[in-house]
N, C-alpha and C positions, 0 to 999 in steps of 0.2 A: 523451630518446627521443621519438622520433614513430610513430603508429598510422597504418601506411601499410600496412597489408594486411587483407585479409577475415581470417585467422585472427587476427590481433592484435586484433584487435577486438573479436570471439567473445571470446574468453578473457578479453578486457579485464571486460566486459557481464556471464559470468558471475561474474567477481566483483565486481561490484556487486550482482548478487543475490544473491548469497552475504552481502551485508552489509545487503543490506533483509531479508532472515530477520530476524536480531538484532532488530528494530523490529516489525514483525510483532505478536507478540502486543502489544505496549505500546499501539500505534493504536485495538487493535480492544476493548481492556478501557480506556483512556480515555474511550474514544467510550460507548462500552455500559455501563459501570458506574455512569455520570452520567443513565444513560436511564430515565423515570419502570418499564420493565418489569422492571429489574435492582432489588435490595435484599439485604443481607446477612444473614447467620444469625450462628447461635453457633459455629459456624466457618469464619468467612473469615477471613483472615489480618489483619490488624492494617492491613497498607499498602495489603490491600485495599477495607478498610472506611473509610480515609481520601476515599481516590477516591470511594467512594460519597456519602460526608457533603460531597465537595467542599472537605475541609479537609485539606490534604496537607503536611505537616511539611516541613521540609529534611534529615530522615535516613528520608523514606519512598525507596526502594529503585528506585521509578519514577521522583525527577526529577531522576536524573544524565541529559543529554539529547546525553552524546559520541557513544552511539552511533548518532544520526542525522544527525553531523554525520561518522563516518565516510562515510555514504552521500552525502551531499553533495561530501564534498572527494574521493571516489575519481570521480564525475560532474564533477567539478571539472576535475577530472585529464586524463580520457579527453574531455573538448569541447575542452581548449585543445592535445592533441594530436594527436587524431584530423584525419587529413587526408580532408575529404570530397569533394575532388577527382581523387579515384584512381577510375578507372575500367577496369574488364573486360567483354568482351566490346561495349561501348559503354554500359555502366551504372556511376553511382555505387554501386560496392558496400558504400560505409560508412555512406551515408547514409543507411539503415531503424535502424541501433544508434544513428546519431547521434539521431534523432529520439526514441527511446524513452528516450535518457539522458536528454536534455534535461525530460521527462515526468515520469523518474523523482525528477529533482533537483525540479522543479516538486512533484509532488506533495508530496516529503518535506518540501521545506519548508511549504506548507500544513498538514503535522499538526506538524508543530514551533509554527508559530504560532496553532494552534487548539487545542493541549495547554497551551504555555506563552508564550505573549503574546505579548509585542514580544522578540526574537530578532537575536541578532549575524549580520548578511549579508552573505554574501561570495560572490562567483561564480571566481576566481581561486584554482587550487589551492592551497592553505600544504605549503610542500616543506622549508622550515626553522624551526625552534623561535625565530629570532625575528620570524619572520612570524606565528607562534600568538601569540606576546604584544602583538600587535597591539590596536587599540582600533578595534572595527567596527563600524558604524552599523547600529543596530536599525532592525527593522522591525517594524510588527504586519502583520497578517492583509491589511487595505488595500493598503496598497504593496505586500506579497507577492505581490497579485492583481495589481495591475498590472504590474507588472516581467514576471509570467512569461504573463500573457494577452498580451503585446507579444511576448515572447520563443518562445510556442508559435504565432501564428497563421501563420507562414507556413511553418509543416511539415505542417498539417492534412491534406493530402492524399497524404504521404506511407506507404506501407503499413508495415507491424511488420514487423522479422526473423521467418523462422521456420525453429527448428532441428531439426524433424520432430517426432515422439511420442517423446516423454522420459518414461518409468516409467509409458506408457499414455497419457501427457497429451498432447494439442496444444500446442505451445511455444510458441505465438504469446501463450498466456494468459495467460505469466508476465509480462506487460507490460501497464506502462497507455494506454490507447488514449490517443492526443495529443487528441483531440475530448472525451473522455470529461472528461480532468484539466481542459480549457478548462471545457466547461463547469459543472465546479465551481467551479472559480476565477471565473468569473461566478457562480454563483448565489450565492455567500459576499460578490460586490459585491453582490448582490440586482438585479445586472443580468436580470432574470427571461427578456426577450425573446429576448436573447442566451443565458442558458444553456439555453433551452428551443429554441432553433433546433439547436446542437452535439449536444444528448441527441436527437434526431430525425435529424440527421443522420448520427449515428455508428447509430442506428438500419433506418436506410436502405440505410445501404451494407451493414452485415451481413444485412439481411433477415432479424430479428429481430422477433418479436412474444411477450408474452407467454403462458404455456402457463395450459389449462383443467385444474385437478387437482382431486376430489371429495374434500373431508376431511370427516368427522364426527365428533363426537364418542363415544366408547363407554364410559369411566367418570369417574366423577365422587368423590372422596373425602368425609367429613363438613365436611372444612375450602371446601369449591365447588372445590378445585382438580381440573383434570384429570389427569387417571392414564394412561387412555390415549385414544386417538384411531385410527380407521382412516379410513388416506389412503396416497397415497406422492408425498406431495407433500414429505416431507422429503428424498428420492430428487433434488430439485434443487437441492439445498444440499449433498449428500455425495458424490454423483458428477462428479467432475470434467470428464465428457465435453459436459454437459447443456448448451444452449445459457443455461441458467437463471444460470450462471457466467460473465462474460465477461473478465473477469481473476483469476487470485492471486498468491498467494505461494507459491511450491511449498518445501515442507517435506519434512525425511525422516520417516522412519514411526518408527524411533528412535533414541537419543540414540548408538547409534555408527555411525549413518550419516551424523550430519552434525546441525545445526540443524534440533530439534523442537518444534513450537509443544507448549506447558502449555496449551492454553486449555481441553481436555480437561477435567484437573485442575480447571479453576475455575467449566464451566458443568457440569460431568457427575460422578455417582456414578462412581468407578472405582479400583483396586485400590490406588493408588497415593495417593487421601486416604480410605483407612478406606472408601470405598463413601458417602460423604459427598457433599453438595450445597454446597461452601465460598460 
């Protein structure tokens, strides 16, 4: 099959996000559970308290890692058959989704190899089970950087699809900015200049600065921990409209609408662990 129309495309795109859900919460509790602010109690779950020790078994629950390589080979997919030479009205109509796959796969693999090391690479979709039993050259985090800083610099200028306001949201967010992913993929070279030129420039062109929010403190428990605080500065982390967000993941609200992030569950008291801080 070939992805030769604006709707093929769409549909293609949302289901690749439909497959970055799945991965979602994994990113953001590898990333944070390993962070000096994060620490476990008397109940976090066992596979979560591995992540925290940095000691994680081979029947811990987090490092089956198929399902980031779903999000890679369905990216896989849609770059070797998208035709970004179709044009309407005298514009490439494929080439904003081609730009953001290409981001998407960039990214994913980024946290594949900043979760689990050196990683089997392949940029060629696997369409049959014995192309899966393949033998494919690893990569760590280095060659990652480089492969996909070569392979994102000449879309930088290319703008995001945008599918209007979906469940309230601007659609454009659901996507990683090509500039943004570049320059992480530089700064993880510790090429600093370069990723500190892309984070200015992806700054620039959105006319983005950031916001003044007054928070205080207001209680204080016997343990020194805070209890509570008056601000609404949390207000840029919860509403998705805020320019305080410039990407996610869009998730459903609950589990029969579709893929729902747990992370609820894991950073927050809520009805569903006992009212607990796991």
């Amino acid at each position: 099959h070939t992805l030769d129309s604006a709707a093929d495309t769409v549909y293609s795109v949302i289901g690749i996000l439909s497959k970055v859900q799945s991965i979602a919460d994994r990113t953001v509790l590898m990333g944070e559970l390993r962070a000096d602010l994060v620490c476990d109690n008397a109940y976090t779950a066992s596979d979560l308290r591995e992540i925290v020790a940095n000691d994680v078994t081979a029947a811990n629950a987090y490092v089956d890692y198929r399902d980031f390589y779903a999000v890679i080979n369905n990216c896989n997919y849609y770059l070797a058959k998208a035709d970004t030479t179709v044009r309407v009205a005298g514009m490439k109509v494929i080439l904003k989704e081609y730009a953001v796959v290409k981001a998407i796969r960039a990214w994913t693999y980024m946290q594949l190899a900043l979760i689990y090391g050196e990683v089997p690479f392949y940029t060629q979709p696997i369409l049959k089970f014995t192309d899966a039993d393949k033998e494919y050259p690893k990569y760590d985090l280095a060659r990652i950087c480089d492969y996909f800083i070569a392979d994102l610099l000449p879309l930088t200028e290319i703008e995001q699809p945008s599918y209007g306001s979906i469940s309230g949201v601007d659609s454009r967010k659901f996507f990683f900015p090509v500039k943004l992913v570049l320059a992480d993929l530089y700064l993880w070279q510790q090429d600093y200049s370069h990723a500190a030129f892309y984070y200015a420039d992806f700054l620039s062109d959105r006319k983005l600065t950031t916001g003044l929010v007054a928070s205080r403190v207001s209680g204080i428990n016997t343990s020194d921990e805070v209890t509570a605080y008056t601000s609404n500065w949390i207000n840029a982390f919860q509403l998705p409209g805020v320019e305080e967000i410039i990407t996610l993941i869009p998730m459903a609200q609950t589990r029969l609408e579709g893929g729902k992030s747990q992370l609820d569950n894991v950073f927050s008291s809520t009805d569903e662990n006992d009212n607990r801080y796991p």
